[in-house]
C-alpha positions as CSV (number, residue, x, y, z in Angstrom):
1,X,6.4,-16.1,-3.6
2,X,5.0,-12.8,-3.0
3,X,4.6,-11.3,0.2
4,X,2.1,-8.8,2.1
5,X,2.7,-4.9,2.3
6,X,1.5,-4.2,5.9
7,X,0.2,-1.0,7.3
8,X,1.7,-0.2,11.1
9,X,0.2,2.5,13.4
10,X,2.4,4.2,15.5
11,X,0.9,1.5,18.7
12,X,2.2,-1.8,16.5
13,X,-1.3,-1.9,15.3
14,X,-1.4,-3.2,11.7
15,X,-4.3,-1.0,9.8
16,X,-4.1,-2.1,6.4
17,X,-2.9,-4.9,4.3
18,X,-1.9,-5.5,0.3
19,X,-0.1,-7.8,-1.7
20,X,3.0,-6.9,-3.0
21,X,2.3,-8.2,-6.6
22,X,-0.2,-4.9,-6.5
23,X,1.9,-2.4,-5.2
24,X,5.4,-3.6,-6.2
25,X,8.8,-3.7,-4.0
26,X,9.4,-0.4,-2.6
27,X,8.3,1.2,0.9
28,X,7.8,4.1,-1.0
29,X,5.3,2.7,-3.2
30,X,3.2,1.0,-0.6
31,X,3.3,4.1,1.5
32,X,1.8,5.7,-2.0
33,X,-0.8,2.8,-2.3
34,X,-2.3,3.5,1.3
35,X,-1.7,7.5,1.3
36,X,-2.2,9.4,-2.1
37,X,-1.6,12.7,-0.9
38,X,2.8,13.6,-0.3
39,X,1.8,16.3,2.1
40,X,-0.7,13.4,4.2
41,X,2.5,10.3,3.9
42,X,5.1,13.3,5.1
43,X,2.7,13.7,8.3
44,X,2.5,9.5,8.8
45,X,6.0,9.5,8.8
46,X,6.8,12.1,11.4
47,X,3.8,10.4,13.2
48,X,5.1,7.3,13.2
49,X,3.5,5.1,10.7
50,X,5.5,2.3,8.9
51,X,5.0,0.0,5.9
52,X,6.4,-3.3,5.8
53,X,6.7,-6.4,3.3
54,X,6.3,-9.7,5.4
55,X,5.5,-13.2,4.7
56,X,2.8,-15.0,4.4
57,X,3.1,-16.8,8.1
58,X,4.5,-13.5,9.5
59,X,1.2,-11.8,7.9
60,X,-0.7,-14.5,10.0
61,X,1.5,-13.7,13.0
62,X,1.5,-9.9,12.8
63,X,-1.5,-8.7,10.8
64,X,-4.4,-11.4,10.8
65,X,-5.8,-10.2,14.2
66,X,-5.5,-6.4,14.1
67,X,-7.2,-6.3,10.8
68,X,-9.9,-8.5,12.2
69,X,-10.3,-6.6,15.1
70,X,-9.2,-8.9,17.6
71,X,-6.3,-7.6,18.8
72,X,-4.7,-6.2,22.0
73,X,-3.7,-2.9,20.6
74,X,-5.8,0.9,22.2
75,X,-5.8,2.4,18.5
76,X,-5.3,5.9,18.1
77,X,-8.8,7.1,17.1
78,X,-8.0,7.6,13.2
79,X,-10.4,6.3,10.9
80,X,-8.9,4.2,8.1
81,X,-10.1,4.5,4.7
82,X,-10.3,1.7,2.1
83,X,-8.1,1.8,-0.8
84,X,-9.2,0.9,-4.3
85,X,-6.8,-1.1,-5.8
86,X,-6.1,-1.4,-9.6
87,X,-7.9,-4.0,-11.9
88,X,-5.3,-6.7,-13.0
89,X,-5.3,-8.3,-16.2
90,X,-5.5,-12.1,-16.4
């Protein structure tokens, strides 16, 4: 079973989510899917940011409540952009 790519602020805030059936297996390539631009993932890095592949339960553990907004975390005032994700063939 596949698992979830998520997208981890610097604070242990989780800012984005995608399957891994989209993006594929590599950090690299999820980093890609969320951040286009070399130059812009080179900056996440040294910043902090992270990209991890996680479970299904440890999605609902980790990421359910920061992506709806109901977590405990301060945020670091950066505005998130959505991500268009490819059109998959049936």
């Amino acid at each position: 079973m596949a698992g979830h790519w998520i997208r981890i602020a610097p604070d242990g805030c989780v800012h984005g989510s995608v399957l891994e059936d989209y993006v594929g297996p590599l950090t690299e390539d999820a980093h890609k899917q969320f951040t286009p631009k070399v130059a812009d993932r080179r900056a996440e890095a040294a910043e902090g940011w992270r990209h991890e592949l996680v479970s299904n339960s440890e999605w609902k553990q980790r990421a359910e409540r920061c992506l709806r907004g109901k977590c405990g975390h301060a945020g670091i005032g950066r505005a998130i952009e959505d991500v268009q994700l490819p059109e998959v063939a049936s």
